[in-house]
N, C-alpha and C positions, 0 to 999 in steps of 0.2 A: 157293519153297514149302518148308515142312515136313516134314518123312519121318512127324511126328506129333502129332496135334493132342488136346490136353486137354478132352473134350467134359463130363467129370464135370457143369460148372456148366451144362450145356445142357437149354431145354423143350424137350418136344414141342408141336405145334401156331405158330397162324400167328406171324409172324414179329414184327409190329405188331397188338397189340391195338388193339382201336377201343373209346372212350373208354363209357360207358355201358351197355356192351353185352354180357351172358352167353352162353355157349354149352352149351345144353341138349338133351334128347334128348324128342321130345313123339311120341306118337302120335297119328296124323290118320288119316280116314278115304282111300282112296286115292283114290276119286271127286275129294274136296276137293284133298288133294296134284295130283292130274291136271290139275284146273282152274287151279288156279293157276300151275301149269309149263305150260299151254299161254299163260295170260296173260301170265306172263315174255316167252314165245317170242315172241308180239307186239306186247310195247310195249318190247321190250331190258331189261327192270329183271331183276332177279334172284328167282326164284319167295320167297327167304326174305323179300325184302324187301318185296316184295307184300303176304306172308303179315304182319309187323310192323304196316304201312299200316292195312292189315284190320283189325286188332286194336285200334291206336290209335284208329282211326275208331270203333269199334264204343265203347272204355272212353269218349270225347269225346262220343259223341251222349248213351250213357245218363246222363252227369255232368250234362251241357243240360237232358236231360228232367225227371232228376228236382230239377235247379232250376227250371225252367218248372214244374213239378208244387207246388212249394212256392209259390213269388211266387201262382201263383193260388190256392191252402188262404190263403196270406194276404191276399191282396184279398177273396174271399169271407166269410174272418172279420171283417176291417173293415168292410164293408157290409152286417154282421150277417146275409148268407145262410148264413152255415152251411157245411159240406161237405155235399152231396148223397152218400148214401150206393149201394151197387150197385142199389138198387130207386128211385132218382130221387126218394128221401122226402128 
């Protein structure tokens, strides 16, 4: 070993970055943090990755929805119904 080692070119943080991935500072309500650190706790996954899951799921349903939401505005204009407005006219 070396009596001294040249750290000047050295990060801080992890060693291998993972590939797509930032690291940010968010606040959460603790209730929600609590939930999710106990759901870590019982399926082994890691509460942040949970929390990632969460998210993805959540941007993936609404992207569906509001495709599902146009395909029928466009079936309804083809069979010349219309869009029904919030009073069912």
């Amino acid at each position: 070993m070396r009596r001294e080692y040249d750290l000047g070119a050295a990060e801080r943080g992890a060693v291998a970055k993972e590939a797509g991935k930032l690291r940010i500072t968010i606040m959460l309500d603790s209730e929600i943090l609590a939930a999710f650190r106990k759901r870590a706790e019982n399926t082994g996954h890691g509460y942040q990755t949970l929390i990632n899951q969460a998210l993805s799921e959540h941007l993936a349903n609404g992207q569906l929805e509001d495709r599902l939401r146009r395909v029928v505005r466009e079936e309804l204009c083809n069979q010349g119904g219309g869009i029904p407005n919030a009073m069912g006219e």
